[in-house]
N, C-alpha and C positions, 0 to 999 in steps of 0.2 A: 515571356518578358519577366527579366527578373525582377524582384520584389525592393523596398528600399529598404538600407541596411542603418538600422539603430544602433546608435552605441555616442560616446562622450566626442566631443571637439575638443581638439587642443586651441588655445589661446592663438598660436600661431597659423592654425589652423581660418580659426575663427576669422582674422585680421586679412588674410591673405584671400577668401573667400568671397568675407560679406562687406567687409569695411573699404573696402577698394569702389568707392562708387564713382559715377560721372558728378559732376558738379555743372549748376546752372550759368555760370556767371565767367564762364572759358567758350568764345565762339568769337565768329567774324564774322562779317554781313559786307557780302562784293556785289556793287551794281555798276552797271554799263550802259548806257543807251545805246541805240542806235546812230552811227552817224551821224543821221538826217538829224535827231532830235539835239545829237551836240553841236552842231552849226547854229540850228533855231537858238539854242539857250545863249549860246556865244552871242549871237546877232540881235536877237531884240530883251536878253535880261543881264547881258554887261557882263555875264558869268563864264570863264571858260574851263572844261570836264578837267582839263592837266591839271588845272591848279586846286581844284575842289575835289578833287576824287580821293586824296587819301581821309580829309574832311568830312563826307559824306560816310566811307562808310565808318569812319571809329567813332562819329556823333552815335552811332545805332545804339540804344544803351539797352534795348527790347526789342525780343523779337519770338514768335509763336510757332514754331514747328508743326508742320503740317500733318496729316494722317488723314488714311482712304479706309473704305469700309466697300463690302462687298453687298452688289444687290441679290438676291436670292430667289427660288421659287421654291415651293411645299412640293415633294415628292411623299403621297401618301400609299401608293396601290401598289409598292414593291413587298412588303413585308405586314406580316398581319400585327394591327395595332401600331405600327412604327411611324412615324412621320420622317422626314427627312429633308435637311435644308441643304438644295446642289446652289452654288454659286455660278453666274453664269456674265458678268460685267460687274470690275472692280471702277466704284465711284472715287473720283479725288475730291479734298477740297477744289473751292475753288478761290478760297482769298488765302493772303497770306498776309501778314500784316506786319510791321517794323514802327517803335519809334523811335526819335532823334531830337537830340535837342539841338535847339535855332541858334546859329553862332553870333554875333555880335553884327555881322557885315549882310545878317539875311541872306547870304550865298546860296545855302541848304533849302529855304523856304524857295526863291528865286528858281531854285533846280528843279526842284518837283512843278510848280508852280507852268514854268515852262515846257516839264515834257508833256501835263493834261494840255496847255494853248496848242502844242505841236497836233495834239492827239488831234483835239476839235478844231483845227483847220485855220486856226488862225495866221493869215499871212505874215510874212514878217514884215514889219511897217518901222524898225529901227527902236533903239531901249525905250522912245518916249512911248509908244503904240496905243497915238492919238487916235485914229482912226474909230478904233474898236471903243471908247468912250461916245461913241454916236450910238444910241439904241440900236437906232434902225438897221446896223451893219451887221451881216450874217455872216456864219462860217459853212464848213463844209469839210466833214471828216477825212481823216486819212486815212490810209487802207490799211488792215493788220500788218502786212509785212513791213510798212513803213515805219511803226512806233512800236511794236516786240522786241521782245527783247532775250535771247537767249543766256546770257549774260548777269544772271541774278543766283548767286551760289551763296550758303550759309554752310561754313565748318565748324560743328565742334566738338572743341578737344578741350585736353586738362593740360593741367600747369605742369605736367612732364612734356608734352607736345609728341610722344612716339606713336599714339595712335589718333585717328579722328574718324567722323563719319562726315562726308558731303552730301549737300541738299542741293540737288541742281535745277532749277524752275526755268520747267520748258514755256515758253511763248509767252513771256509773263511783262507785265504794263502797270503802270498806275491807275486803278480804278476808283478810286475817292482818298479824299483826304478828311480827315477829321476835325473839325472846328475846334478852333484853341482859345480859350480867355483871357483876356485881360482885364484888370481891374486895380483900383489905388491903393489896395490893401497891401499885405505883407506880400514883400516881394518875392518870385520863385523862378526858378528855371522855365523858358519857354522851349515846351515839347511839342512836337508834331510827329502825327501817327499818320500812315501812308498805307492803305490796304491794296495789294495788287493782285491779279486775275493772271489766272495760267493754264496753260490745257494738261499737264500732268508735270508731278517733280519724280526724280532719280536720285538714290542714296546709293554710296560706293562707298568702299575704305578709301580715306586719303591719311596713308603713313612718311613720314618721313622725319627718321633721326637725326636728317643734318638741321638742328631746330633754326640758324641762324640764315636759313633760306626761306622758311617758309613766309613769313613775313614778307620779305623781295618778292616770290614769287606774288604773294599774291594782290600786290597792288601797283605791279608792274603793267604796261598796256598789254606784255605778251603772259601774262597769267596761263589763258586761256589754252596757250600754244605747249606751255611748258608739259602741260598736265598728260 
């Protein structure tokens, strides 16, 4: 193995090297439900996916990139004095978290709101959904493949747009929402943080220099299909 070679950087050199960095604040956050759950949201919270989906996802003003780590066991009886750590099952997270800020019309809060009722089995009983205002009325969950959602992609790129990385989150759901305050003080932006559950995510290059597509593609219904 060669050795590393010392000697001066040119300025040019320097720039083209180290100064070329990614930037936090260049990404896009794409979600989809499930049919089932875009009918539910349509039918009992007045909201339909067409008209809120470009909405949804440019509210995303944060969002937490994921990363897995490996489990290991001590191999010690190969070599004298040596320990060694074999990896034998790569762990993922398992949340992934976004927040958003709430639009004026509650559409966004409304969305989410509706895919947990979908999740925990709330029938659809029409936008007032009297019913479920009686204690005594129970639900009854729905099955994973009913409210999954494979459909939950994060790309980012810089403000050249020629290269990107995709984050593609397999089986992934809304699994808590984060309580948001209000109060009579100074007034502020209302945020809402969405933590979701997935059984593993997928990174790929996503390049493409015709920059005045990628936009269309990706908040087209056939995103998914283009790719």
């Amino acid at each position: 193995m060669a050795s590393p070679v010392i000697g001066a950087v040119g300025t040019k050199d320097l720039v083209n090297k180290f100064l070329d960095i990614a930037q936090t604040s260049h990404y896009l956050v794409y979600f989809k439900p499930p049919s089932g759950v875009i009918n539910y949201i349509r039918t009992n919270k007045g909201v339909d996916w067409i008209d809120i989906s470009e909405r949804v996802n440019l509210s995303c003003f944060s969002a937490k990139l994921p990363t897995s780590n490996f489990a290991t066991h001590d191999v010690t009886s190969d070599f004298m004095g040596v320990t060694e750590k074999m990896a034998y099952r790569r762990i993922y997270d398992d949340t992934f978290s976004v927040s958003l800020f709430v639009d004026q019309e509650y559409k966004i809060l409304h969305f989410f709101e509706g895919w947990m009722d979908f999740i925990a089995g709330k029938e659809s009983g029409g936008v007032t959904n009297r019913g479920f205002k009686n204690f005594t009325n129970g639900t009854r969950m729905k099955y994973p493949n009913q409210y999954r959602t494979n459909a939950i992609d994060l790309i980012k790129f810089d403000r050249s747009l020629d290269n990107a990385i995709k984050y593609s989150f397999i089986e992934g759901f809304p699994i808590s929402m984060d309580s948001m305050e209000v109060s009579y003080g100074a007034s502020d932006l209302l945020r809402l943080s969405v933590n979701f559950n997935f059984v593993r995510y997928v990174t790929e290059p996503f390049a493409d220099r015709n920059q005045t597509k990628i936009l269309e593609r990706f908040y087209t219904n056939s995103y998914r299909d283009v790719q």
